[in-house]
Each structure stands twice: as C-alpha cells, then as structure tokens.
C-alpha positions as CSV (number, residue, x, y, z in Angstrom):
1,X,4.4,98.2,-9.7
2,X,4.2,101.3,-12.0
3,X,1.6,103.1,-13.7
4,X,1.0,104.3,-17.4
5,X,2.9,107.6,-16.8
6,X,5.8,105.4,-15.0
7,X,4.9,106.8,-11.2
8,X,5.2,103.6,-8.8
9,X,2.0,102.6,-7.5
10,X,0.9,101.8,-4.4
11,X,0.1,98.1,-3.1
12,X,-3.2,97.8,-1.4
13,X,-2.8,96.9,2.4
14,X,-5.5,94.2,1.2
15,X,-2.5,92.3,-0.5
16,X,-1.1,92.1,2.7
17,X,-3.5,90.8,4.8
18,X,-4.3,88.1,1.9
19,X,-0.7,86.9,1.9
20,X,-0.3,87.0,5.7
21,X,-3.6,84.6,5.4
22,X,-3.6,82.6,3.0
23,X,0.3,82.4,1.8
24,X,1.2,78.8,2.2
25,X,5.0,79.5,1.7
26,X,4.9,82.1,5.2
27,X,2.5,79.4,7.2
28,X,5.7,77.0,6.4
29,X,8.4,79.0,7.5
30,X,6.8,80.4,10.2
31,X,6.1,77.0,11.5
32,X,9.7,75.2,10.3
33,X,11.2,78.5,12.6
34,X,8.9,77.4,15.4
35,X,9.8,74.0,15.1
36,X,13.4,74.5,14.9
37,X,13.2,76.5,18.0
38,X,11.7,74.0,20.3
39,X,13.8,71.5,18.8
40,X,17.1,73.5,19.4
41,X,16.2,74.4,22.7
42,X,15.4,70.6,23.6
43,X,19.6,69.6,22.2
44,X,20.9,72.6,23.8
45,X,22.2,70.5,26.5
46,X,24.1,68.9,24.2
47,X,25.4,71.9,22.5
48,X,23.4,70.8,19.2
49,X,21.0,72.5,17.3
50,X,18.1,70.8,15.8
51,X,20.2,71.1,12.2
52,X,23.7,69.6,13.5
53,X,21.3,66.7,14.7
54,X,19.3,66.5,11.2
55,X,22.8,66.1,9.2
56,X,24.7,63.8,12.0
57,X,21.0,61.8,11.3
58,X,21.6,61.7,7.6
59,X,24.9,60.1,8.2
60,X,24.0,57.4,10.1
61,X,24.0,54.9,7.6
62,X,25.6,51.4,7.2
63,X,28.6,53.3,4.5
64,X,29.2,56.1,4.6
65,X,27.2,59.1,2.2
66,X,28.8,61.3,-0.1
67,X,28.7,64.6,-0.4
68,X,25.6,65.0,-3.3
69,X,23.7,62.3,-1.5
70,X,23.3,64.2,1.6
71,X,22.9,67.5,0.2
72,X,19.9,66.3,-1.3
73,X,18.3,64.2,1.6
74,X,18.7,67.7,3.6
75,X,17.5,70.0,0.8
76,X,20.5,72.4,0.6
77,X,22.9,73.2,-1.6
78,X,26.5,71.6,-1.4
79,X,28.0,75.4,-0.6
80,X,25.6,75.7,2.7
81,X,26.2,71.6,3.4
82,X,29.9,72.5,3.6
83,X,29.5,75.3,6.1
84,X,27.5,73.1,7.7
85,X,29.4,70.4,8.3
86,X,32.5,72.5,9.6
87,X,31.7,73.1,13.5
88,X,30.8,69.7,13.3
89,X,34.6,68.5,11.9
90,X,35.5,70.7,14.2
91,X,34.2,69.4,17.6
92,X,35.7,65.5,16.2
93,X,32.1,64.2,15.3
94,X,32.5,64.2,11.5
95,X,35.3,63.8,9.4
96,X,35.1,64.3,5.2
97,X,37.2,62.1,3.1
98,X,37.9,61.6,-0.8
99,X,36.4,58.6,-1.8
100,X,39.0,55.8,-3.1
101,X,37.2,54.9,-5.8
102,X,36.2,58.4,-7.5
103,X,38.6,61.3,-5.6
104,X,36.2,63.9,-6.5
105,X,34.2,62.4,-3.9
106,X,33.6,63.6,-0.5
107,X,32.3,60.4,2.1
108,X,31.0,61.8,5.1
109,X,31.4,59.7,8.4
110,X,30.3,59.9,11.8
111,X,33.2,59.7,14.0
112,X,32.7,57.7,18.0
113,X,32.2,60.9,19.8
114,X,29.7,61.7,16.7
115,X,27.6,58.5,17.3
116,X,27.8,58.9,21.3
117,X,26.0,62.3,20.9
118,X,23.7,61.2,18.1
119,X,22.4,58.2,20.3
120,X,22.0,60.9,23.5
121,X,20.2,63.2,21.0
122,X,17.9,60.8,19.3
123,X,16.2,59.9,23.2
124,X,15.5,63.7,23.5
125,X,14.5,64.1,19.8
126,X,12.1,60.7,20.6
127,X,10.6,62.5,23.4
128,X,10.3,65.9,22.5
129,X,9.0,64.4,18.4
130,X,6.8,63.0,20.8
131,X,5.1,65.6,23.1
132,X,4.8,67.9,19.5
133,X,3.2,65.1,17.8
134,X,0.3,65.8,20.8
135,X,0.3,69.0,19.8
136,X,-0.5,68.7,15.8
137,X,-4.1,67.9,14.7
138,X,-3.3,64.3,11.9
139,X,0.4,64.5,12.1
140,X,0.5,61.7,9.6
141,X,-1.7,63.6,7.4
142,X,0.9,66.8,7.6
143,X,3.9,64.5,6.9
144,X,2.4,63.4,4.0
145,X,1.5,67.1,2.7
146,X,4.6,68.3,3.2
147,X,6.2,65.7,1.6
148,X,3.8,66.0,-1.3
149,X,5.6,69.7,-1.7
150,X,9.2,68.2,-1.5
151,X,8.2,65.8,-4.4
152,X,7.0,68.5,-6.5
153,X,10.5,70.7,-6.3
C-alpha cells in the first residue's frame, strides 16, 4: 500500500491477527496440511502418501478415466496430474494409454500391483477415516461445507 506522496505504508499488525482469525482460506489449508499428515503417515508402510492413494482411488472405476476426467475429480491441473502420476508409472501401479477411439486421449488404468496396494490401503484409510471422524465435531455437516466451496469454484 502506498500513500499520497507515493511512500509505502505500513500494514497494521491488526490486519494480521484478523486474517490469522477469521481467514477461512488459512483455517483450510492449515487443516488439509494436518490431514494430509496423519493420513501420510497412516500409508507410509506402504510407501504411499495420502495423494498417491487419493488418485489410485479416482481410478478405480469399472473403465478406465481419462486424463480431463480425473484432473477435475482431484482439483488439479493436468500439468501437476501428470507429475503426479509419474512415481506411480513408475513403481508398475498405473499405466497411461491413448485412447483408441480419440488418440488425444490419455486412459488411466490401475495396473494388479496397483489394485493389490489400493485394497491394502483402503483398510488403513477405513480405519484411520474412522478414528478422525471421532475427532471432528458434525463431520457430515463439514463434508457438506466444504463441498459447498468446491461447487462454487
């Protein structure tokens, strides 16, 4: 911020405080960094972090997803989807094909080592979903506000 005579002005500590309080955007990272912690640490025996088990989730479907479709369902961009998805391709639990019909197309599928670690980590997401949904004061009633915000984007 600047001033008449072009000096830059100072923002009061208040402003701080009343963002560090009341700023809904910081409560929600602060608490989707939590959560991704204790969810990380929870797959670490299975060498997965919470994120590798959210997109190996999204592709567990009857055919497999394209590219766009998953992307969205996760909220990234196809750029950060792609980086992603490389230890994954890596370690033989995904593989990315062009679609026959369109081969612009990337399908995404789960490959049998994929799905064996998926099944392991769904029991420990199960329990540990769980134990956190202990924790929260009207889970249901925080799903549906966050979803609420996911609509609006």
């Amino acid at each position: 911020m600047s001033n008449r005579d072009g000096a830059q002005a100072e923002l009061p500590y208040r402003c701080t405080i009343e963002v560090r309080d009341a700023c809904l955007c910081l409560h929600v990272q602060r608490a989707a960094r939590a959560l991704a912690r204790r969810f990380d640490e929870a797959l670490r025996p299975l060498d997965l972090t919470s994120g590798q088990f959210s997109l190996l989730m999204s592709l567990n479907r009857p055919e497999p997803p394209g590219m766009g479709s998953v992307a969205a369902l996760l909220a990234m961009d196809r750029t950060t989807l792609t980086a992603a998805l490389k230890p994954l391709v890596r370690r033989g639990l995904v593989t990315i094909a062009a679609d026959k019909k369109d081969r612009r197309t990337r399908l995404l599928s789960i490959r049998p080592a994929g799905r064996a670690l998926l099944a392991k980590g769904f029991l420990i997401w199960r329990r540990t979903h769980r134990d956190l949904e202990k924790e929260v004061p009207q889970p249901r009633a925080l799903r549906t506000a966050l979803l609420a915000l996911v609509r609006h984007e």
